[in-house]
C-alpha positions in Angstrom: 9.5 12.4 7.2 11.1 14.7 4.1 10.4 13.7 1.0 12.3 13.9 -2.3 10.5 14.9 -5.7 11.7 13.4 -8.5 9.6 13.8 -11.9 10.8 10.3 -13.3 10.3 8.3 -9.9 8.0 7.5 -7.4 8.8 10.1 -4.4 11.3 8.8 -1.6 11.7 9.6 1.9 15.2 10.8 3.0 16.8 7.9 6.0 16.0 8.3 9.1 19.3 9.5 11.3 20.1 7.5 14.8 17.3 4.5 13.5 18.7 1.8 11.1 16.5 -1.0 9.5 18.3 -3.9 9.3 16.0 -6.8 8.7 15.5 -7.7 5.3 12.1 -9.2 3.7 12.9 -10.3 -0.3 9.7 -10.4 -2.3 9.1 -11.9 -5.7 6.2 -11.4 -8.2 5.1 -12.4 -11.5 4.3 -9.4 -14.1 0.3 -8.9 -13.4 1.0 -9.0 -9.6 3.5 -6.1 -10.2 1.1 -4.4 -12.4 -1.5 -4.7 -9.3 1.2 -3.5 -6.9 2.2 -0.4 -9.2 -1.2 0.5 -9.6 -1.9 0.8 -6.0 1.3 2.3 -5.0 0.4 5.4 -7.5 -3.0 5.2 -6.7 -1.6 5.8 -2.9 0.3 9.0 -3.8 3.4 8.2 -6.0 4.7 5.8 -3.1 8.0 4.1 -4.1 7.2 0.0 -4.3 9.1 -0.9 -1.4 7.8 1.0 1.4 4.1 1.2 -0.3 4.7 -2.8 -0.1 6.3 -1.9 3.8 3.6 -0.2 4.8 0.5 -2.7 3.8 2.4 -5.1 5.9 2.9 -3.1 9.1 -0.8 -2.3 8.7 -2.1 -6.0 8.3 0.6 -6.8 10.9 -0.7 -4.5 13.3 -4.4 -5.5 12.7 -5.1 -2.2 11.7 -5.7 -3.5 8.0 -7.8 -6.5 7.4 -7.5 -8.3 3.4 -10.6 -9.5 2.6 -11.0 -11.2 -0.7 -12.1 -9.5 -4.2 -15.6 -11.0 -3.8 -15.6 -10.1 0.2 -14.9 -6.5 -0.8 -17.8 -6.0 -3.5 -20.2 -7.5 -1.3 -19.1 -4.8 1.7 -18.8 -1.7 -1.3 -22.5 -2.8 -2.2 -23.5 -2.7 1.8 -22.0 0.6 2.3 -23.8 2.0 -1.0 -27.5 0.2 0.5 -26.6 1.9 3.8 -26.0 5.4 2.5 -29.1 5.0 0.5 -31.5 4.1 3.3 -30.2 7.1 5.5 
């Protein structure tokens, strides 16, 4: 995959010759969901929205990423911290 740095956007891959995608998935959010998805797509490395918002689905779709719940994910954080202190 090349990638193309732009100072005023989020970095984008060039296509792909010989594969074309062409199966469409239309999203909508409201403005403190897009905040949320912003945050984590520059928290991810400068991902454009799209294929940061691409590739959390393949990953949940392929079981390979789990969402767990805000609450779910404090109480594991706090496990891992009690784990690493008892080592």
């Amino acid at each position: 995959m090349v990638r193309i740095d732009r100072p005023d956007k989020p970095c984008r891959r060039e296509r792909q010759a010989g594969s074309t995608r062409a199966n469409r998935v239309n999203m909508s959010f409201d403005d403190t969901e897009m905040e949320v998805i912003r945050t984590a797509a520059r928290r991810d490395g400068q991902m454009a929205l799209g294929a940061w918002a691409g590739r959390q689905l393949m990953a949940v779709a392929q079981e390979a990423l789990v969402p767990v719940s805000r609450d779910a994910g404090d109480v594991l954080r706090e496990l891992i911290r009690s784990r690493l202190h008892l080592q």
